[in-house]
N, C-alpha and C positions, 0 to 999 in steps of 0.2 A: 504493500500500500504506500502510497505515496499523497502526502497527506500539502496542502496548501492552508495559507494564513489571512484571515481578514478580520482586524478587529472589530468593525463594524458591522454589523448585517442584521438591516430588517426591512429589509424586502424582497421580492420574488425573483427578480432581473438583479444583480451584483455585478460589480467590474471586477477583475483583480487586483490588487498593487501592479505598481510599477513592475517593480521585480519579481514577481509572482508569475506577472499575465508572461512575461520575456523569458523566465523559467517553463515555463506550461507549452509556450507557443515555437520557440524557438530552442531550447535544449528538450526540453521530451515529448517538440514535434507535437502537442497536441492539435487536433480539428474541430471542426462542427461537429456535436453530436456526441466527440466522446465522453466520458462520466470521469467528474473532479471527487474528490472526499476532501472537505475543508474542515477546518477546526477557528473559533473565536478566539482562545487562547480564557474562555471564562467558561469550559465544561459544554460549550456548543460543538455538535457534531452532526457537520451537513451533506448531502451528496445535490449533485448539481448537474447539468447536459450542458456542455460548450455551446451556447448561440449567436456568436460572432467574433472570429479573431482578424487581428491585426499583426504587423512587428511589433508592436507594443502595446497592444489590447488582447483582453479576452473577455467575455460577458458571460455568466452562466445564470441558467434559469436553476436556482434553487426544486429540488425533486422530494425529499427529504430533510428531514432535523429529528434529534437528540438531544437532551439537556439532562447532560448531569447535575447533581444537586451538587456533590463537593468531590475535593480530590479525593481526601483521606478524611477520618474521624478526629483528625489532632491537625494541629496547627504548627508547619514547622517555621521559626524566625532564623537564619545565619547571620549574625552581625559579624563581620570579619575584613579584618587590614587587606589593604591591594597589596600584593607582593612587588619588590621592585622590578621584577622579572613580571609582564603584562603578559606574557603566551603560559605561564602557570596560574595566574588568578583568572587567566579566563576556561582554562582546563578546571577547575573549580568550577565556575560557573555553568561550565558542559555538561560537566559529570551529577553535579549536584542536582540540575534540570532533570537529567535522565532515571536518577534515582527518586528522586522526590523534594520537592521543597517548595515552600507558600512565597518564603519572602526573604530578600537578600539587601543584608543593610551593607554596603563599604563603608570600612568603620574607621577613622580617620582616627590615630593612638598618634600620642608623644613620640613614639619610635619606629612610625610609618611612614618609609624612605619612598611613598611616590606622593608627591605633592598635590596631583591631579589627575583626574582621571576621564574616559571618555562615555560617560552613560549609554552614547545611542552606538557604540560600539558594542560595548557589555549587552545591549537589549539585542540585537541581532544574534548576536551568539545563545541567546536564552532561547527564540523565536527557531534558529536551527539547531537547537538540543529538544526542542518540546515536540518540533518535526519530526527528525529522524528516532525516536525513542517512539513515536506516533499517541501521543497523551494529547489534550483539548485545554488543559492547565497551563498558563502559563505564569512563572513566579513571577513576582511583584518588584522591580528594583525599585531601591528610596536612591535617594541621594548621599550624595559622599559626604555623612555625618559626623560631626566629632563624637567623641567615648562619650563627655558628659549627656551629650543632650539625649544620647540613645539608653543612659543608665535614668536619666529622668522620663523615661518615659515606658518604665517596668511598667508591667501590667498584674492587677492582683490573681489574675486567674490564669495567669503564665508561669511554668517554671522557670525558672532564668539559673543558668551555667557559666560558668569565664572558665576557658582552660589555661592552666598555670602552668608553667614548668618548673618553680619553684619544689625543690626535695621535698619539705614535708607536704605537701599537697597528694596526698595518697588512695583519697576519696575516690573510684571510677567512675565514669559517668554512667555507665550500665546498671551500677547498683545504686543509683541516687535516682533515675528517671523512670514513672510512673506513668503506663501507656492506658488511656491515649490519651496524658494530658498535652494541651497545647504547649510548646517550650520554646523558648531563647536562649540560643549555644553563641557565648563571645568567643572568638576565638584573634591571638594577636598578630603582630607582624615580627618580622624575622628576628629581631629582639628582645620579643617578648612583650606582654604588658608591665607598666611599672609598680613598684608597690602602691603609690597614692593610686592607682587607675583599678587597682584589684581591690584596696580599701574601700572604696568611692563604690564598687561593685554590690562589695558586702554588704555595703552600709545601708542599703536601697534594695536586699533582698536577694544577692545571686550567691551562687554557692561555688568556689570554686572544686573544680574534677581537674583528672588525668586522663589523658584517653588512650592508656598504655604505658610498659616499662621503657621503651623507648621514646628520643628526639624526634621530633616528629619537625615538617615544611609546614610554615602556614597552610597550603594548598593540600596539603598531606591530613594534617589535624583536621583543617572542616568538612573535609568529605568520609575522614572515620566517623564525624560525629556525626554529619548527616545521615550514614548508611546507619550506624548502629543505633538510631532515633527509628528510622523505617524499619529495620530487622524487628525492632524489641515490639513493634504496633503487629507487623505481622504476625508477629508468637500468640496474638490474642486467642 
């Protein structure tokens, strides 16, 4: 299956994207007539008939729809540092899409060596992990937030995690996290969170974990913790 993206749809006649209809029309050769499977990226799953293309159109008459209610019974948050290395935070972003995830804070720490980052870069790469894994969910980027304002905005009915590399931090996050509740995993950047940024954590409700006896890569850490958040809801 080969699945196409439209945020918007509500009506019967739909254009493609730009790069959508030039993918459809020009790399897999579709025509009149043939049948699309598109997704919203909000649990909408549609099928469609080609009714007019161009080099840079295509039109489908909507045939079908499906509406999922949610992805999953829990709510997953990743707030997590860009690596300074941009082809591993966006491998994070891939993998985390394909595995599962609601929403993806870039978390902007004391000791996060990229200063800035490209939002509708990182959204392309979500839009082609929620394609090819073929899911109608698409995760939620925020903006590239500082620590505090993302620690001020705990939520009481969220678990909230920091992972630490700090030795006595011995806690695992498998044995701390209670499925299916909704959860917020901080995870740092390549030097770590600082003490006042894990203080400032605590002090507002999160717990710090491990997520293993080994050093882990930023990009490394939140996609254990992403899987092992899906794994532990699967075991239901």
């Amino acid at each position: 299956m080969q699945l196409f993206f439209i945020p918007q749809i509500d009506q019967e006649f739909i254009d493609l994207p730009a790069e959508e209809a030039r993918h459809a029309v020009q790399v897999l050769r579709k025509r009149v007539g043939d049948e699309l499977d598109i997704v919203d990226g909000k649990g909408g799953w549609y099928k469609g008939l080609i009714t007019e293309t161009s080099k840079r159109s295509c039109t489908v008459q909507l045939t079908q729809t499906r509406q999922e209610t949610q992805r999953a019974n829990y709510h997953l948050t990743m707030a997590v540092s860009p690596t300074k290395s941009n082809d591993r935070f966006e491998w994070f972003l891939e993998k985390a899409t394909e595995i599962g995830v609601d929403t993806i804070i870039p978390l902007k720490c004391s000791r996060t060596e990229r200063p800035r980052i490209r939002i509708d870069r990182y959204e392309k790469v979500l839009v082609s992990a929620m394609k090819q894994s073929l899911q109608a969910w698409l995760p939620e980027l925020k903006e590239f937030t500082p620590f505090a304002d993302v620690v001020a905005q705990f939520q009481e009915d969220q678990a909230t995690y920091i992972g630490w590399c700090n030795e006595d931090v011995k806690s695992p996050l498998i044995d701390n996290y209670q499925a299916p509740t909704n959860v917020l995993i901080l995870i740092g950047p390549e030097g770590d969170f600082t003490e006042e940024e894990v203080l400032l954590a605590q002090a507002n409700g999160s717990q710090p974990i491990t997520l293993g006896p080994t050093r882990l890569r930023t990009e490394t850490a939140a996609l254990v913790a992403t899987q092992s958040i899906a794994l532990l809801n699967q075991l239901l």
